[in-house]
C-alpha positions as a LaTeX table, in Angstrom:
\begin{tabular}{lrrr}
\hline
Residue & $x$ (\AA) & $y$ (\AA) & $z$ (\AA) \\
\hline
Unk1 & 56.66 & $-1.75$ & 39.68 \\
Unk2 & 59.59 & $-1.22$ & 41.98 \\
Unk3 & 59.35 & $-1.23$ & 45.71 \\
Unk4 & 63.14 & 0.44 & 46.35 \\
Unk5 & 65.45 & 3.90 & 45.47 \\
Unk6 & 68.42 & 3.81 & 44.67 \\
Unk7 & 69.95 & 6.59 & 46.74 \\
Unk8 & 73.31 & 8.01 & 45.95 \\
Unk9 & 74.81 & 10.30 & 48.36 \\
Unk10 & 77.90 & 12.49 & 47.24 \\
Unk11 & 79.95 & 15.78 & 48.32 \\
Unk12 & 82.73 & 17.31 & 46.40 \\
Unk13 & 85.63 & 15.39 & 48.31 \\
Unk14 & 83.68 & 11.41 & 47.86 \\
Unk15 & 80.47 & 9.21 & 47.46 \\
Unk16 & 79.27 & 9.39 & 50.95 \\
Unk17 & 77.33 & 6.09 & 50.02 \\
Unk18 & 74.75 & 4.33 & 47.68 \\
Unk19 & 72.17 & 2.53 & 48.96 \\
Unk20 & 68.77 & 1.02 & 48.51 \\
Unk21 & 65.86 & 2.54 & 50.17 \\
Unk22 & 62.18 & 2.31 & 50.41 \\
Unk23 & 61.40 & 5.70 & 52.26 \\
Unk24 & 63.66 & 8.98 & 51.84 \\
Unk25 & 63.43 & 12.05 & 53.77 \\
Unk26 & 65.28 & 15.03 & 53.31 \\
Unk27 & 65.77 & 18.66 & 54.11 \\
Unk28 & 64.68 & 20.25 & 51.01 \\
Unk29 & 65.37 & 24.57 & 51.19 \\
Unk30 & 61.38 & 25.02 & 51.99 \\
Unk31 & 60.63 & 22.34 & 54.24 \\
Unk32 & 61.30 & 18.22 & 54.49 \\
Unk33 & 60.40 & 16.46 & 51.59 \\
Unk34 & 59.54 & 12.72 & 51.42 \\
Unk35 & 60.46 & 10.12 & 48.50 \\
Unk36 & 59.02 & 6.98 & 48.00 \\
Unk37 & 59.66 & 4.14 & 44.94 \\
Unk38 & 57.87 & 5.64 & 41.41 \\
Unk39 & 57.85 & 9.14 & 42.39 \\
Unk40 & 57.71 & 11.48 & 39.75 \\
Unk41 & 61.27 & 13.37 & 38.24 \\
Unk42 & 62.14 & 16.20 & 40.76 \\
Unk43 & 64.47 & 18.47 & 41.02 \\
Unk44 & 65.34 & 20.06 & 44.87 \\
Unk45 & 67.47 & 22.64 & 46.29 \\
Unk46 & 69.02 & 21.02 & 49.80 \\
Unk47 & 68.60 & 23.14 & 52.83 \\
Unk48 & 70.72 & 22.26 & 55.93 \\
Unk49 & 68.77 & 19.90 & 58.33 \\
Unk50 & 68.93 & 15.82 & 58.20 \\
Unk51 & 68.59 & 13.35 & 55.57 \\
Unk52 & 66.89 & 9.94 & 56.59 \\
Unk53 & 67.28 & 6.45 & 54.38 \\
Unk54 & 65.10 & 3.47 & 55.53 \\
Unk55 & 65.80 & 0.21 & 54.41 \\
Unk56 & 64.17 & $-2.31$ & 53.36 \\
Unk57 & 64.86 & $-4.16$ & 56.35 \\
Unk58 & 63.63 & $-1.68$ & 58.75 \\
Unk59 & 67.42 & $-0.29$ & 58.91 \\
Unk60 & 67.78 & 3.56 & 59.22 \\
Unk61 & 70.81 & 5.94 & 58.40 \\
Unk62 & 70.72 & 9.46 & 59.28 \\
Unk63 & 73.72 & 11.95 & 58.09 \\
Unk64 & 73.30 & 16.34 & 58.25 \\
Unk65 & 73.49 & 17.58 & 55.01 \\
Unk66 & 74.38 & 21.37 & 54.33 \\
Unk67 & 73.20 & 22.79 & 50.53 \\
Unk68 & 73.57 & 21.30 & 47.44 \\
Unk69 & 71.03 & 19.90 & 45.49 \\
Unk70 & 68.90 & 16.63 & 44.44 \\
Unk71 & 67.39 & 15.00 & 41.56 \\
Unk72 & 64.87 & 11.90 & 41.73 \\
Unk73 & 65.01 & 10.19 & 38.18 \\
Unk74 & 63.50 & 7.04 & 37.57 \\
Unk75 & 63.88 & 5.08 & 40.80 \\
Unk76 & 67.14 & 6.75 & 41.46 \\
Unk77 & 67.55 & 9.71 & 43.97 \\
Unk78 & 71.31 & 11.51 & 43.27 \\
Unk79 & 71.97 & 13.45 & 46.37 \\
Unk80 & 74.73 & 16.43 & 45.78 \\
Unk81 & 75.83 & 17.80 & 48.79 \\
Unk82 & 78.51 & 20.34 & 50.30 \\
Unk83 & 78.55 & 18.58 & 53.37 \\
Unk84 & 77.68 & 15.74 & 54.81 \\
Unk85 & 78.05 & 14.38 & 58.55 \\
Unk86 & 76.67 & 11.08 & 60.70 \\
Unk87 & 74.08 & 11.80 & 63.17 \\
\hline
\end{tabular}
């Protein structure tokens, strides 16, 4: 079974970045939502609030995210956003 997600993080100007993750947490349009490897498929409206990607590593990256929607497939989370900004 895999450990990571593939997280993909895109807005309508660029792909914000792709990276692998082992914890996700974003600001879903009811509340924060969690992700971990072998979730089941999902679909999520985005709220505004921020999105947090832990590494494997320990690493952390944290970016604001406005709207959008996204979809955990597999063991790949697609993040569509209408913005996105570093914390």
């Amino acid at each position: 079974m895999a450990t990571t997600i593939t997280c993909t993080l895109i807005t309508p100007e660029q792909e914000v970045f792709e990276k692998q993750a082992s914890y996700i947490d974003l600001p879903a349009h009811d509340g924060q939502m969690g992700f971990l490897a072998n979730r089941a498929p999902l679909l999520v409206k985005l709220g505004t609030g921020v999105l947090t990607v832990k590494g494997e590593g320990g690493q952390q990256t944290q970016m604001k995210v406005s709207g959008g929607f996204a979809q955990m497939k597999g063991n790949t989370l697609a993040i569509l956003t209408d913005k996105a900004e570093a914390v």
